[in-house]
C-alpha positions in Angstrom: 0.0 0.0 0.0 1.6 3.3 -1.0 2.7 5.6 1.6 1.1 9.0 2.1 2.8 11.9 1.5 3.4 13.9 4.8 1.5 17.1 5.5 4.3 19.0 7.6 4.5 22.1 7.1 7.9 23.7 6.5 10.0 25.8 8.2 11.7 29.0 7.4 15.2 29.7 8.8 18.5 32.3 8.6 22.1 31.5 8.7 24.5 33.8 9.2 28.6 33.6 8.1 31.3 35.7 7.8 32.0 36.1 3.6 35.5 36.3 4.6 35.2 33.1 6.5 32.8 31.0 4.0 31.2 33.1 1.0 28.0 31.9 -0.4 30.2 31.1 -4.0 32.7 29.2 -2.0 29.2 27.3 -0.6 27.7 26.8 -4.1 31.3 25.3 -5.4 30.9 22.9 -2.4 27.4 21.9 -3.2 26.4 20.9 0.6 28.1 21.7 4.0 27.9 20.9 7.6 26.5 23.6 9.7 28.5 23.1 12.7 30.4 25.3 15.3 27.7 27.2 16.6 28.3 28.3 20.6 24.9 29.7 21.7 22.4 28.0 23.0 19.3 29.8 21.2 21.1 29.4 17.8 22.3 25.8 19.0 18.1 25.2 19.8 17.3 26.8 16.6 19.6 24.1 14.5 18.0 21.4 16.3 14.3 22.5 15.6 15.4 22.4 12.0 13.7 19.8 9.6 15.0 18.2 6.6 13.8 20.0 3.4 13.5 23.3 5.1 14.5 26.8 3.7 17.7 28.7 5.0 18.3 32.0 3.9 22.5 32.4 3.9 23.3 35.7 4.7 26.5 37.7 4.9 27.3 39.4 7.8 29.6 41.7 9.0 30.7 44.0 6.4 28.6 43.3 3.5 25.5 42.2 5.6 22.9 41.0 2.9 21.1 38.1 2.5 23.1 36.2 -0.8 20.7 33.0 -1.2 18.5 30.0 -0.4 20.0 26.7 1.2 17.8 23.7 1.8 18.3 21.5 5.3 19.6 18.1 3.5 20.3 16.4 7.4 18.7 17.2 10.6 20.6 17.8 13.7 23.0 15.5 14.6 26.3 16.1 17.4 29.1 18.6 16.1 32.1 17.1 15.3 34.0 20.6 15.5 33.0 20.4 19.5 35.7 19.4 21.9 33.1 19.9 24.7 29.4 20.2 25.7 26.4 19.6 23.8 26.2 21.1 20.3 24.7 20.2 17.4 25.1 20.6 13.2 23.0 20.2 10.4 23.8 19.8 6.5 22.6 22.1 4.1 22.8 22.7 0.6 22.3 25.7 -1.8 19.5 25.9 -3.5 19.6 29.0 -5.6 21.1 32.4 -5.5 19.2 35.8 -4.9 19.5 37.8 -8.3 19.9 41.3 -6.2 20.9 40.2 -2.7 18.4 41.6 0.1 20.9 44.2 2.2 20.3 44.6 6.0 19.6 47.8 5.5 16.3 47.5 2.9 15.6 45.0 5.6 15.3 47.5 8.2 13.4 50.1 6.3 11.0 47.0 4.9 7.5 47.8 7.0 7.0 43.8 6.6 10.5 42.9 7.1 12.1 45.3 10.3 10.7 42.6 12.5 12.7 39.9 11.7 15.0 38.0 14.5 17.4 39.5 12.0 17.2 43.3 13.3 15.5 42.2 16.8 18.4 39.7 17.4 21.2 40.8 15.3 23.7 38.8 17.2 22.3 35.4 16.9 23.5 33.3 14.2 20.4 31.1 13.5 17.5 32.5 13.8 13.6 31.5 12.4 11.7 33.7 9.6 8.1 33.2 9.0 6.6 32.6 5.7 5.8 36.1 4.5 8.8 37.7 5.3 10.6 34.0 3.1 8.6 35.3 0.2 8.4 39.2 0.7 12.9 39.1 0.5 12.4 36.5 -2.6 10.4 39.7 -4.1 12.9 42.3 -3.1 15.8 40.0 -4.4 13.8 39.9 -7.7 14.2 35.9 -7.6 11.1 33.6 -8.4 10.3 31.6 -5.2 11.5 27.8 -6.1 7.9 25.6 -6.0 9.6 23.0 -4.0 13.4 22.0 -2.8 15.6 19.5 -5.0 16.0 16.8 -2.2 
């Protein structure tokens, strides 16, 4: 008897990295990557609420601070293997498609739907939720079609 297809909604996230450090290019060149050596607990929780075949918005912080592209969560949470210590966790994600104008923080800010993202609320946290809307109102700003479903 065939299986039926699960109804679970999915989930809208935000990564943050230094360009310097891992650049969304250097990300699409690698084609998937382990999100791993995050050391706060609300960003820690955040990766571990994370569901395969959810959306991740990759954004560059720090000096160019703009949100680059769209990852997709290919492996839940699982332990870090970059952790000596303590309990942290990774997931894998893998890019998905790149913004054709990358969304800057600060059209973010001066969006009326968007300046009440964790992003400006919570500008230190590296992983952070974003509802639906505001997934689909920085698709529009980037001028990028919304993908109708992930690849995995």
């Amino acid at each position: 008897m065939p299986q039926a297809k699960s109804s679970k909604k999915r989930n809208y996230w935000l990564v943050k990295e230094e360009p310097q450090k891992y650049a969304w290019s250097e990300f699409e060149k690698d084609g998937i990557a382990d999100w791993s050596g995050v050391r706060n607990y609300q960003a820690r929780n955040n990766l571990r609420a994370m569901s395969e075949g959810d959306w991740v918005f990759y954004y560059h912080s720090v000096k160019e601070k703009r949100i680059m592209g769209m990852a997709e969560v290919v492996r839940e949470f699982y332990p870090d293997p970059t952790a000596k210590e303590g309990d942290w966790s990774a997931v894998d994600i893998k890019p998905l498609v790149a913004l054709n104008e990358p969304v800057e923080l600060a059209t973010i800010k001066a969006d009326d739907d968007l300046c009440e993202m964790a992003l400006v609320k919570q500008s230190r946290l590296s992983v952070m939720p974003v509802t639906e809307s505001q997934f689909k109102k920085v698709f529009k700003i980037g001028k990028t079609p919304v993908p109708k479903k992930g690849l995995s």
